[in-house]
C-alpha positions as CSV (number, residue, x, y, z in Angstrom):
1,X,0.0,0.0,0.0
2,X,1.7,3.5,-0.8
3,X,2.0,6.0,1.6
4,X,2.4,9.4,2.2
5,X,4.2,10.9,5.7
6,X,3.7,14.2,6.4
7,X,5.3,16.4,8.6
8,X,3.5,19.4,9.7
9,X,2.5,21.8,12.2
10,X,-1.5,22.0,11.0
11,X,-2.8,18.4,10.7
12,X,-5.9,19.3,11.2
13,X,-5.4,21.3,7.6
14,X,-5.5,17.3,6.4
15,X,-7.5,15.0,4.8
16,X,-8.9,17.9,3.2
17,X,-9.4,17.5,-0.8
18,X,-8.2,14.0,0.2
19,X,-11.0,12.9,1.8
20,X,-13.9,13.1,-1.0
21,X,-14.8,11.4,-4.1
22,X,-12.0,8.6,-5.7
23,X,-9.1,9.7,-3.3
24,X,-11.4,8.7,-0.3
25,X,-12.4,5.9,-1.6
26,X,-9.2,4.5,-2.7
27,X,-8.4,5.1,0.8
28,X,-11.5,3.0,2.4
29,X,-10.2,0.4,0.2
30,X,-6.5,0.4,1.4
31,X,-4.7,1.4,-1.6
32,X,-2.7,4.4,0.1
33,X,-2.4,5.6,3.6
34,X,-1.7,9.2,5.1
35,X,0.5,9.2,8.0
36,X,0.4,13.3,9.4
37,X,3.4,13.6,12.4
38,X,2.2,16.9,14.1
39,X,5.2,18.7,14.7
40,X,3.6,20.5,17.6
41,X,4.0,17.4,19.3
42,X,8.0,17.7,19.8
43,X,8.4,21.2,21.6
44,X,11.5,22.0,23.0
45,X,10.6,23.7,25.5
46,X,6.8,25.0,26.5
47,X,4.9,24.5,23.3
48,X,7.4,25.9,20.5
49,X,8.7,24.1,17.6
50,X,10.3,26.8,16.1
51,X,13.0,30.1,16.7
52,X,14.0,33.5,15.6
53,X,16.7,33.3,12.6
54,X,20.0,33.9,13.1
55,X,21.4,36.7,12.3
56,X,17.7,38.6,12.1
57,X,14.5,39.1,10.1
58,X,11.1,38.7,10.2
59,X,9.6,35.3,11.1
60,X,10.3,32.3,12.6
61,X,12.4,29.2,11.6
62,X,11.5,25.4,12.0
63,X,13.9,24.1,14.6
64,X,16.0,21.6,13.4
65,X,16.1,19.7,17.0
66,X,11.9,19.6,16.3
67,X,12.5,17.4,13.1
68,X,14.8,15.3,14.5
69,X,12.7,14.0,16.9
70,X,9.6,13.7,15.0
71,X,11.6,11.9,12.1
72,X,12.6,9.4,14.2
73,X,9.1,8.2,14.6
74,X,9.5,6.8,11.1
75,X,10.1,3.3,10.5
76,X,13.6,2.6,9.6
77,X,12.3,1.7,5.5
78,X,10.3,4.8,5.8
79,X,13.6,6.7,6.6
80,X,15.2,5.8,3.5
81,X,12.3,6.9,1.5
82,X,12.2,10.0,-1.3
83,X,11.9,13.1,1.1
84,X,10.6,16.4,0.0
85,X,10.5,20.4,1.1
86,X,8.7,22.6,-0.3
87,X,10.2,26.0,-1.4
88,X,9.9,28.6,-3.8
89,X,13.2,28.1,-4.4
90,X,12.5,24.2,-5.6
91,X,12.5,22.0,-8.8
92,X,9.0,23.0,-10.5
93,X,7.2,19.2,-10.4
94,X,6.4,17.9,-13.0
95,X,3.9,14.6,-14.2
96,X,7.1,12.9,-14.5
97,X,8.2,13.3,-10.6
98,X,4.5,12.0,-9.9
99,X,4.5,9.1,-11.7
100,X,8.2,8.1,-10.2
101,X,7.0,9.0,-6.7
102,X,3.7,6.5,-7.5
103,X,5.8,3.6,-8.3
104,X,7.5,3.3,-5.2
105,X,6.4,2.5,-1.6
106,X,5.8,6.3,-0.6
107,X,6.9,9.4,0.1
108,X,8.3,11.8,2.9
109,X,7.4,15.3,2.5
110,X,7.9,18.0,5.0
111,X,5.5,21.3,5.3
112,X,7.4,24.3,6.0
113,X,5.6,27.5,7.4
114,X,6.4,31.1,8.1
115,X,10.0,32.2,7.0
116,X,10.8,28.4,6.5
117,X,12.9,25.2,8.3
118,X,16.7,25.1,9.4
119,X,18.5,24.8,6.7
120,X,20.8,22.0,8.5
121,X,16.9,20.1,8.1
122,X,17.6,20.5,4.2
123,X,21.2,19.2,4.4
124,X,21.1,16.4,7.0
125,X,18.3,14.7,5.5
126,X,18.4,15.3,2.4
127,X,15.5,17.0,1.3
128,X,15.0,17.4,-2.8
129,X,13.8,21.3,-2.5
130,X,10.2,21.1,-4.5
131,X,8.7,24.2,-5.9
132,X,4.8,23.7,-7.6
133,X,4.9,27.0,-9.2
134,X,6.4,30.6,-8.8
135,X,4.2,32.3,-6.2
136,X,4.1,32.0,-2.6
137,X,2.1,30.4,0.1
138,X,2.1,30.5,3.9
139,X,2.7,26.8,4.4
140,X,3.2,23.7,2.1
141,X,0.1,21.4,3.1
142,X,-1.4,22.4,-0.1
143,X,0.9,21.5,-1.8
144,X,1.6,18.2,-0.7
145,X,-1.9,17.3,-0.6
146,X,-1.7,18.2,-4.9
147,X,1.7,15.7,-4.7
148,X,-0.4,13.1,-2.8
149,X,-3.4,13.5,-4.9
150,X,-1.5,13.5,-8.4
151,X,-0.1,10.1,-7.3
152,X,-3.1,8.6,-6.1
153,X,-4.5,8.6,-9.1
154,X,-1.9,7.2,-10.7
155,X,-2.2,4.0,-8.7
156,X,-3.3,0.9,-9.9
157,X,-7.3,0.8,-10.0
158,X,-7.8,4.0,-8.6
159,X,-9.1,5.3,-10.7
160,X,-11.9,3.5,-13.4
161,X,-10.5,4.0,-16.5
162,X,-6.6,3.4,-16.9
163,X,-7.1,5.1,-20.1
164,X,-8.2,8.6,-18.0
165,X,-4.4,8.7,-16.8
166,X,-2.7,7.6,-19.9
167,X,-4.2,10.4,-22.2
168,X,-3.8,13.2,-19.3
169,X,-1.9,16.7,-20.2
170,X,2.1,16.1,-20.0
171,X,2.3,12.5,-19.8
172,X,4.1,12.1,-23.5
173,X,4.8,16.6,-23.4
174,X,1.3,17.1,-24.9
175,X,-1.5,19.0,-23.6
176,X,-4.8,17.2,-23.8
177,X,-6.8,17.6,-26.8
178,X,-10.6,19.3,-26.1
179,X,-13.5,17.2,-24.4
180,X,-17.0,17.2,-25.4
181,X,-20.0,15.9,-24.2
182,X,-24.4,16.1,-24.7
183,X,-26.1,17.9,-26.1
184,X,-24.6,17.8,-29.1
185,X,-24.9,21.8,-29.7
186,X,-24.7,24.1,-27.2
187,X,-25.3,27.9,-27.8
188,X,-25.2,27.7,-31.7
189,X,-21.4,25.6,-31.7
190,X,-21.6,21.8,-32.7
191,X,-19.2,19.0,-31.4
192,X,-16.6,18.1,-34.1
193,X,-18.3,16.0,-36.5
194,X,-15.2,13.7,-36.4
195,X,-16.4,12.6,-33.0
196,X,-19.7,11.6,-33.8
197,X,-18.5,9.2,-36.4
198,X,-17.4,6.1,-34.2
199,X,-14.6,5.9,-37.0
200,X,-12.3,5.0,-33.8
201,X,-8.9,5.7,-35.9
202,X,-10.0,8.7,-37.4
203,X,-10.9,10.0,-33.6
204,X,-7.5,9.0,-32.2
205,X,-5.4,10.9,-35.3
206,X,-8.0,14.3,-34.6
207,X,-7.3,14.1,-31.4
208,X,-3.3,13.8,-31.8
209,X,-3.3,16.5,-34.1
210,X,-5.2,18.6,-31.8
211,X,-2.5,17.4,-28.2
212,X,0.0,18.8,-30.8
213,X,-1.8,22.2,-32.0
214,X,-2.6,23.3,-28.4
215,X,1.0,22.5,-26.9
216,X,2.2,24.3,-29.7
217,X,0.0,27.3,-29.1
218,X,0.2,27.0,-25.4
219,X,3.1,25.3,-24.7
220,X,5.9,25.9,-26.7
221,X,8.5,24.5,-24.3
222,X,6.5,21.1,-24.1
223,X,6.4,21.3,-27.8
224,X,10.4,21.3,-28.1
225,X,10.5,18.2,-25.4
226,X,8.1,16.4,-27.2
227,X,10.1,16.8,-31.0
228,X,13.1,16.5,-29.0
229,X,12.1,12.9,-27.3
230,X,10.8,12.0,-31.1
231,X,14.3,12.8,-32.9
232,X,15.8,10.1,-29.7
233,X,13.7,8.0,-30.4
C-alpha cells in the first residue's frame, strides 16, 4: 500500500481534498495511507517548535532539534524513503516526478511555514527542494496534498479507467486535446463532427493533431521536449 508521511504543524489542515470522491475511496479500500506527524507534538521547551533566525529578520524558523525528533518516529524503510520540502526556491514538479514517486512505496514530505525550516533540516536529511509554481504560500500542506493526490491517481485501479491517466496533459509533453459531451450543440457551436462518427482511428489521429496544435500554441516548451524525445527515439 503506498503511503504518504507528512510532517506538519497543521494536521488538522488534512485530509482535506483527500478525503472526498475517488481519493477517499481509494483510501476506504486500502490502496494508500496518510501518515500526518504533528510537529507541535516535539516542543523543546513550553509549546514551541520553532526560533527566531539567526542573524535577524522577520519570522520564525522550524527548529531543526523539532525534526529530528519527530523523524525518528518513522520506521527505519520509511527513513530511507524519497523526502521532499517545499520552497519557492525548488524544482517545479512535473507529471514525470508524480509518476516516479507512484511507483515506489511512498513518500516523505515536510510542510514548511512562516520564513521556513533550518537549513541544516535540508542538508542532513536530504531533502530534494520542490517548488509547484512561482508564487508564494504560507505553508506547504497544499501542496503536498496536490503531490499526494496526483499520485493517487496514478495507482493501480484507482481510478476506473486506466485510459483517463494515460491520455492526461504532459504524460508524453502534450497537452490534452478538447472534451466534449451532450447535447450535441450548445449555444449555436456543434461537437466536431469527427467525434460523432465512431470511425475509432479517425478519432484518435484528430485528437493527436489537436494534443500537438494546443502544446504548440500554449506550450511551446512542451512542444520542443516532445520533438526533442521524437528525434531520440
Amino acid at each position: 500500500m503506498w503511503q504518504a508521511n507528512v510532517f506538519t504543524a497543521f494536521p488538522d489542515a488534512f485530509p482535506g481534498n483527500l478525503g472526498v470522491s475517488i481519493l477517499k475511496r481509494a483510501y476506504d479500500q486500502k490502496k494508500w495511507n496518510l501518515n500526518l506527524i504533528d510537529l507541535r507534538k516535539f516542543p523543546i521547551k513550553s509549546d514551541r517548535i520553532d526560533s527566531a533566525p539567526y542573524g535577524g529578520g522577520a519570522g520564525m524558523i522550524l527548529s531543526s532539534f523539532i525534526f529530528e525528533k519527530a523523524f525518528e518516529t518513522l520506521s527505519d524503510s520509511e527513513k530511507k524513503w524519497r523526502r521532499i520540502y517545499f520552497s519557492p526556491r525548488g524544482k517545479r514538479i512535473r507529471q514525470s516526478d508524480l509518476q516516479e514517486i507512484s511507483e515506489l512505496p511512498g513518500v516523505t514530505m515536510l510542510c514548511g511555514r512562516y520564513e521556513g525550516v533550518d537549513q541544516r533540516i535540508i542538508d542532513f536529511y536530504e531533502m530534494e527542494e520542490i517548488s509547484a509554481g512561482d508564487f508564494v504560500l504560507l505553508g506547504g500542506e497544499i501542496v503536498a496534498m496536490m503531490i499526494i493526490e496526483g499520485c493517487v491517481r496514478l495507482l493501480p485501479d484507482v481510478v476506473g479507467n486506466n485510459n483517463s491517466t494515460e491520455n492526461d496533459s504532459f504524460q508524453n509533453n502534450l497537452l490534452e486535446y478538447n472534451q466534449y459531451t451532450r447535447p450535441t450543440i450548445f449555444n449555436g457551436r456543434s461537437v466536431p463532427e469527427i467525434l460523432l462518427s465512431g470511425d475509432h482511428r479517425k478519432i484518435f489521429e484528430y485528437r493527436l493533431r489537436q494534443s500537438k496544435e494546443i502544446t504548440i500554441k500554449k506550450r511551446a516548451d512542451l512542444w520542443a521536449k516532445y520533438v526533442e524525445k521524437k528525434i531520440k527515439s
